[in-house]
C-alpha positions as CSV (number, residue, x, y, z in Angstrom):
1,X,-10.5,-12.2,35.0
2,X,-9.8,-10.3,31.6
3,X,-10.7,-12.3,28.6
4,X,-7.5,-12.8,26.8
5,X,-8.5,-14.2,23.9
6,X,-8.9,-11.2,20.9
7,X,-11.6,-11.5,18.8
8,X,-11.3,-12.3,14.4
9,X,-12.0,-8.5,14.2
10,X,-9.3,-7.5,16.5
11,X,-6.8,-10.0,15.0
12,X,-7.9,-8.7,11.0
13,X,-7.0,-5.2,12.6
14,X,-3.5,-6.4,13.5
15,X,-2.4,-7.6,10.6
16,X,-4.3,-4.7,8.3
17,X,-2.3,-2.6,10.3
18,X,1.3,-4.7,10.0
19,X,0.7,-5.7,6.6
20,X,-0.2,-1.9,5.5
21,X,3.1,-0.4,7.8
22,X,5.5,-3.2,5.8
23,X,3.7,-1.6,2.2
24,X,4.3,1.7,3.5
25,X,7.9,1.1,4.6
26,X,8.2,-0.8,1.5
27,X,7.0,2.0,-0.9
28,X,9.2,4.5,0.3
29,X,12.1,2.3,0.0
30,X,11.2,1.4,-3.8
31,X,11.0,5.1,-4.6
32,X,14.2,5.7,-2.8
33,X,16.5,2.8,-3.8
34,X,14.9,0.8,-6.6
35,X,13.0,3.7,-8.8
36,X,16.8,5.3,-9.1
37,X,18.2,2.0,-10.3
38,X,15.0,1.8,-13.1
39,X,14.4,5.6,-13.7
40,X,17.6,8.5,-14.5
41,X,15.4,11.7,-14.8
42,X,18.3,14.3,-15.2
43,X,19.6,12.0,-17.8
44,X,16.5,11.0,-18.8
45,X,16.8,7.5,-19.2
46,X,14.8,4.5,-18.7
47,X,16.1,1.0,-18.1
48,X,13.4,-1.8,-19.0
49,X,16.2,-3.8,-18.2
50,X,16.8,-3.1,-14.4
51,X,13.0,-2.8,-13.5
52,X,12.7,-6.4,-14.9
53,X,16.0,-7.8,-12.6
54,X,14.2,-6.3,-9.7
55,X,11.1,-7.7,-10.3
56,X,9.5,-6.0,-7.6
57,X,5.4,-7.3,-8.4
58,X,6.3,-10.5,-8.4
59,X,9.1,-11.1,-5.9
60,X,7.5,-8.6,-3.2
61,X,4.8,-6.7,-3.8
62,X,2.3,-9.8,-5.0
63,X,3.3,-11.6,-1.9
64,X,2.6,-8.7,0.4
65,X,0.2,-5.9,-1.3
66,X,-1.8,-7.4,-4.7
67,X,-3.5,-9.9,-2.5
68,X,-3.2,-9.5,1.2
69,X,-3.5,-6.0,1.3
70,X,-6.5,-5.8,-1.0
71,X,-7.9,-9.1,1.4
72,X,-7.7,-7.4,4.7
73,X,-8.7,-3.9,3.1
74,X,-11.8,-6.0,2.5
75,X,-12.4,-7.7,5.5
76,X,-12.1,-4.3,7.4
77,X,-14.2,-2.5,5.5
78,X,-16.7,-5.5,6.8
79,X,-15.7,-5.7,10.3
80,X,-15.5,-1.7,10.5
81,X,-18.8,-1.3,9.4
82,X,-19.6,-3.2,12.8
83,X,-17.6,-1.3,15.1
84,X,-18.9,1.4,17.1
85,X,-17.5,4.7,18.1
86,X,-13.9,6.0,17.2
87,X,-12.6,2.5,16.2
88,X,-15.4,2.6,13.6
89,X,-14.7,6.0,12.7
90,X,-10.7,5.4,12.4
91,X,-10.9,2.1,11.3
92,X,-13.3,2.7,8.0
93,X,-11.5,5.8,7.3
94,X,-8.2,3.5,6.6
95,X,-9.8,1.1,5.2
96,X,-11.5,3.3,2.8
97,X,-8.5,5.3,2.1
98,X,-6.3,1.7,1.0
99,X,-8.7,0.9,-1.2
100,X,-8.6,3.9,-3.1
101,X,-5.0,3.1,-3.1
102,X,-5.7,-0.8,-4.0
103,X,-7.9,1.1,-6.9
104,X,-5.5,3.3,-8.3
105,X,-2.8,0.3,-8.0
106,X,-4.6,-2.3,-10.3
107,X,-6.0,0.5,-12.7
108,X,-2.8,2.6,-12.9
109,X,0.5,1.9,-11.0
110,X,0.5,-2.2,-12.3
111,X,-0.5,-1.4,-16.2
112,X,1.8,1.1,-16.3
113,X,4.5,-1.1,-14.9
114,X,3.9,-3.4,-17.0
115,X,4.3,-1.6,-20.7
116,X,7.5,0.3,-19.2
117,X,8.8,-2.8,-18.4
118,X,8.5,-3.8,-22.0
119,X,9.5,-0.6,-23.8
120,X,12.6,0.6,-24.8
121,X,14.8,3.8,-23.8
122,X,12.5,6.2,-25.4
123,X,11.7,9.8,-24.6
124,X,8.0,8.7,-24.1
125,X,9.3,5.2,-21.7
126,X,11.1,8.2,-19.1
127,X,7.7,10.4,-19.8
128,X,5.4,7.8,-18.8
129,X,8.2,6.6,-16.3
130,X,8.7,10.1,-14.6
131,X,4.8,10.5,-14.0
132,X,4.2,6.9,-12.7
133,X,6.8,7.9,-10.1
134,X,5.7,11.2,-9.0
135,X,2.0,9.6,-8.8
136,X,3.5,7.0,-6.4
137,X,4.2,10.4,-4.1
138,X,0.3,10.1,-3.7
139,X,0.5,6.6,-2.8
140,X,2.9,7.5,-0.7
141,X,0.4,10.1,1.0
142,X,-2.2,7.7,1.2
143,X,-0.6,4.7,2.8
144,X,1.0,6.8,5.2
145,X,-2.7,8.5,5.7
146,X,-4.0,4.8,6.0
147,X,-1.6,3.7,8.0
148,X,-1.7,6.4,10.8
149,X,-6.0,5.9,10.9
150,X,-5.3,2.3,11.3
151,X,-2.7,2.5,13.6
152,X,-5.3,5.1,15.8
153,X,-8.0,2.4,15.5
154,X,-5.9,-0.5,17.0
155,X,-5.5,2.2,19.7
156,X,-9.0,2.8,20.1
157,X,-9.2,-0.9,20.3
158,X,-7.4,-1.2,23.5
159,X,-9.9,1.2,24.8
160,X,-13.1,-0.5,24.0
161,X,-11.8,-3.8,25.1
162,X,-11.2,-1.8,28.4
163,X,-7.4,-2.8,28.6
């Protein structure tokens, strides 16, 4: 009889890899539907205003990305470390890639966020605006990256478990 039952390690790769599709999916729509409402680069203008009615940290991304994210990019990099073979292989290489991304989020993309909330229309606000949304194109890259290695290793998992 198969044993049923997954393991901590299998379950912490589940959710890693639900909780880094909904930041994906969640990124790209941000950039797509939000960012417009916050950021008018051929008229150059930045609204303070409408970033801070969105409130996008605090009424979704704190909830889904600040700490689970950075949690379960943690405990993967500890339970990947302990896998063998391709699940390892896959498995570290997303976990290593989201927490460059987790870096570059709490050095870069949440500071930044934060003063441009703050600041007025000014030519340096839709500056500073412009390149914090053409650097989330790399975060883009990289949870997407992330999300496809993590999304391999839960299919390596199947393997090893012989299912």
């Amino acid at each position: 009889m198969m044993n049923l039952k997954p393991s901590a390690a299998e379950i912490l790769l589940w959710l890693f890899v639900l909780n880094l599709g909904v930041a994906f999916g969640a990124g790209l729509y941000e950039h797509r539907i939000s960012l417009p409402r916050w950021l008018d680069v051929t008229g150059g203008h930045w609204s303070a205003e409408a970033a801070r009615q969105d409130d996008v940290g605090l009424r979704f991304w704190g909830v889904v990305t600040t700490g689970p994210l950075t949690l379960l990019t943690l405990a993967s990099l500890y339970f990947a470390t302990r896998a063998t073979g391709p699940l390892r292989s896959w498995w570290l290489a997303a976990a290593l890639v989201v927490l460059v991304d987790r870096v570059l989020t709490f050095s870069y993309f949440i500071p930044t966020m934060i003063r441009l909330m703050q600041s007025s229309d000014t030519p340096a606000a839709v500056e500073t605006a412009t390149r914090w949304a053409r650097m989330n194109h790399l975060r883009h890259a990289l949870a997407g990256g992330a999300w496809f290695a993590a999304l391999q290793a839960l299919s390596w998992l199947r393997v090893t478990r012989g299912a």
